[in-house]
N, C-alpha and C positions, 0 to 999 in steps of 0.2 A: 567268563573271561579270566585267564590265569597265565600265569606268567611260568612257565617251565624251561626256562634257559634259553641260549642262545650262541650259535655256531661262532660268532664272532666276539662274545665275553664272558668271561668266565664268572659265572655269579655263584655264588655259595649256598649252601642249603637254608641259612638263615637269610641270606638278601632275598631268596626268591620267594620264602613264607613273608617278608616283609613289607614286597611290594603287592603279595596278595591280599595280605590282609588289609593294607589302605584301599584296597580295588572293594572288598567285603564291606568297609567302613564306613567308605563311602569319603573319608578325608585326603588332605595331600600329605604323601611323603614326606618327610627331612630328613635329610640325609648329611649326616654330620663324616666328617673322617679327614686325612692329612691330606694338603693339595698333590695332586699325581696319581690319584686312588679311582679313578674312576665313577666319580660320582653323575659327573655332565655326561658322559657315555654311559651309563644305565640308565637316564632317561632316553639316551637315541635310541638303545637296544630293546627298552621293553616297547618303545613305538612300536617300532620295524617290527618284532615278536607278533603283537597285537595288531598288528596293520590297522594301524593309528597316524593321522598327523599330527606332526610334531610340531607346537607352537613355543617359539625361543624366546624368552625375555631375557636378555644378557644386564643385572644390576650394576650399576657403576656409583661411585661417591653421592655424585649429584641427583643421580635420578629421583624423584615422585614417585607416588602410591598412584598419583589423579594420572603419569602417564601413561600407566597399565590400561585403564579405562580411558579416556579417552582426552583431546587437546582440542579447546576452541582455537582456531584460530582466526582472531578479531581482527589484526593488522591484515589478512589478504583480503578478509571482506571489506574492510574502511578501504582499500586501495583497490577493488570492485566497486564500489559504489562510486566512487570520483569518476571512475572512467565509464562507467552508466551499464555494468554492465547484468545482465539480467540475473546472472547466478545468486545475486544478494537475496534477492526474494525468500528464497530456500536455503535455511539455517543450516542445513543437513550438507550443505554445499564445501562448510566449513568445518564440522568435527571430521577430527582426524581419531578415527578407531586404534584404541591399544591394543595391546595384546589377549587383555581377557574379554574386551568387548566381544572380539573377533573368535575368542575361544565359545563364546558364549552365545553368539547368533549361528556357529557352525551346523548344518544339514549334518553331519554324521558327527558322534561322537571322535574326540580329537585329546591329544596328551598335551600338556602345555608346564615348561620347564620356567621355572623363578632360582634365576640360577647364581650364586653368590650374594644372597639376601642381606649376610652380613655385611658386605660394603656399604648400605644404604646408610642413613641418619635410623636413629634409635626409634623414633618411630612411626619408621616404615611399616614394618609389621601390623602394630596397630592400626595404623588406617589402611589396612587391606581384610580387620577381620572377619565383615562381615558380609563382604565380596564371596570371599571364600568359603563362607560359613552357611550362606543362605545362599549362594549363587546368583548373584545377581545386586541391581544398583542402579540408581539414579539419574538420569541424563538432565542438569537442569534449564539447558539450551533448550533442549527439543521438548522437553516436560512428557520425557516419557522413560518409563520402568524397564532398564533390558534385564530378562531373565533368560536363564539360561537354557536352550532345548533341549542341553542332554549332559550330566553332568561331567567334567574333563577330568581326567587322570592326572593328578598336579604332583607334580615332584617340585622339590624346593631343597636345595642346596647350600651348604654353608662350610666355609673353614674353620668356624670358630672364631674368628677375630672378632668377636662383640659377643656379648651375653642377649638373648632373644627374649623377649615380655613373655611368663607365664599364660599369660591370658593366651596368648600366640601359641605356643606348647603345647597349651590344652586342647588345639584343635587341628593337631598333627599326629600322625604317627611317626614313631620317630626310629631313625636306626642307624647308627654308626658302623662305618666299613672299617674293621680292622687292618688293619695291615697282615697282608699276606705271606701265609706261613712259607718254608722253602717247597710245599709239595704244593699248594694253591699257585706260589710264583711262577715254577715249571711248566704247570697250565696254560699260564697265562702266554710264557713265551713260546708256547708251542703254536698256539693262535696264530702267534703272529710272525714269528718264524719256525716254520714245520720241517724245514729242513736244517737245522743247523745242528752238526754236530755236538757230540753231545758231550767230547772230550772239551769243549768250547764252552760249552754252555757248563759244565761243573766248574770248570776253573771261574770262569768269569761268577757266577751266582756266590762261589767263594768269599770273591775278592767284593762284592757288589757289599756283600752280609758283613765284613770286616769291616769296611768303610762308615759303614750304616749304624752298625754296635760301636762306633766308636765313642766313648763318651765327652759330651762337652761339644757335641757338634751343635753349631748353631742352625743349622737349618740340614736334617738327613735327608738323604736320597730317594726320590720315591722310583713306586712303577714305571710311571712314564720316564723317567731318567732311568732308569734300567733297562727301558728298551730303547730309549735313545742310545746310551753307550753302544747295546750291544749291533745296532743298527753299523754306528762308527766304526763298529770291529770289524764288521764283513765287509764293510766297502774299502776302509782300509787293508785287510786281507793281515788282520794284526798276527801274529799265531800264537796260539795255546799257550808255548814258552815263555811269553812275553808276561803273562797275568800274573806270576810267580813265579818268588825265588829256587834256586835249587834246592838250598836249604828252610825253605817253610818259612823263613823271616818275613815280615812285613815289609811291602815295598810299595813304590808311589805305581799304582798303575797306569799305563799308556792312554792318551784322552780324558785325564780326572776329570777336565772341566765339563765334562758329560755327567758328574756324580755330584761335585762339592761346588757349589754357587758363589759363594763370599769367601772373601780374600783370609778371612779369621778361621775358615772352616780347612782352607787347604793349607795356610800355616803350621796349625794345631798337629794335621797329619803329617806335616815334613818332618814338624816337631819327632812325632812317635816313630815315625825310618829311621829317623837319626839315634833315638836312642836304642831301636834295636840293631841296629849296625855296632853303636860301639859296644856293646854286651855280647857279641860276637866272641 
């Protein structure tokens, strides 16, 4: 089982040794890099590759380590038993299966995504290591052991916003997605628009890369907001002329708020038009 690209994402020669090697290793992925980078969509594409299901755990602030695995729930069985009704009998009536429970009872080998780890509490991680590590864990409802039939393909996802436990680390393979050079970007937007001119597509990847390098930006521009802009440009039918000035000066491009998020990041740039306007 290897992972050798895919018609719909542009992975690199090191993503695709990267995600072999955890396949080799037998561990799960981490995949670190800037949000917009594609990291949630290389878990759907090496699925789809591997013709694999794809199991989605989406982390939020509040979530649990014990929701992955699984939820008693006490309150519908106590409100079955009042009304007499027979399901109580059978405890299994009431866990509710997580996400790796369900990774881990699967008939065919399955990929299962832990996806923005770092939004959890600090330690999240640790109470998932040895789930992940041995495959398998505790039911203490049913007082029985689920192991897993076949082990899952785990990717794990993160922005960086928190430092991850070493102990955690040490049982990942790890690989950050660079940001994409101008010949990797072109790639990518040809993907996903194959037809777009290409007098279009240099000006704007220009104007994208100005933007991007600009220093002091509090939050730059990613992929997905490069083809979000460039999406806006062909439905609005913006033209070419529009992306740059006659003379090469920096100018506010048409739809910034497809590039620059916060009101300090699009200031910052009016700031710099403006002073190369009066240096004119």
């Amino acid at each position: 089982m290897k992972f050798k690209g895919s018609s719909n994402y542009v992975a690199t020669q090191d993503l695709m040794l990267a995600v072999n090697a955890a396949i080799t290793l037998k561990r799960p992925l981490l995949v670190k890099g800037e949000p917009g980078t594609g990291k949630t969509m290389l878990a759907e594409e090496v699925a789809a590759a591997l013709n694999l299901p794809l199991l989605q755990w989406h982390i939020k602030s509040t979530t649990k380590a014990q929701q992955g695995l699984y939820e008693y729930d006490a309150v519908s069985r106590l409100r079955d038993s009042q009304l007499g009704d027979e399901r109580v009998k059978d405890i299994h009536n009431y866990i509710v299966k997580g996400v790796l429970w369900q990774a881990f009872v699967s008939e065919q080998p399955v990929a299962l995504l832990i996806d923005e780890i770092d939004k959890a509490d600090i330690e999240f991680p640790n109470d998932l290591l040895r789930e992940l590590d041995r495959m398998e864990f505790y039911c203490y409802e049913t007082r029985e052991m689920i192991r897993a039939r076949h082990r899952p393909l785990v990717f794990i996802t993160s922005n960086n916003e928190k430092e991850l436990p070493d102990a955690f680390l040490r049982r990942c393979f790890f690989h950050y997605i660079k940001f994409p050079d101008a010949d990797t970007m072109r790639q990518i937007v040809d993907v996903h628009f194959p037809g777009l001119k290409r007098e279009l597509l240099t000006a704007a990847m220009k104007t994208f890369y100005d933007v991007r390098n600009l220093p002091g930006l509090k939050k730059k521009p990613s992929t997905s907001e490069l083809l979000d802009w460039l999406k806006l440009l062909v439905a609005e039918d913006i033209p070419t002329e529009a992306l740059h000035s006659a003379d090469g000066k920096v100018s506010v491009p048409p739809l910034v708020g497809a590039l620059l998020k916060n009101e300090q990041d699009v200031t910052l740039f009016e700031k710099l038009v403006f002073m190369n306007q009066r240096n004119r």
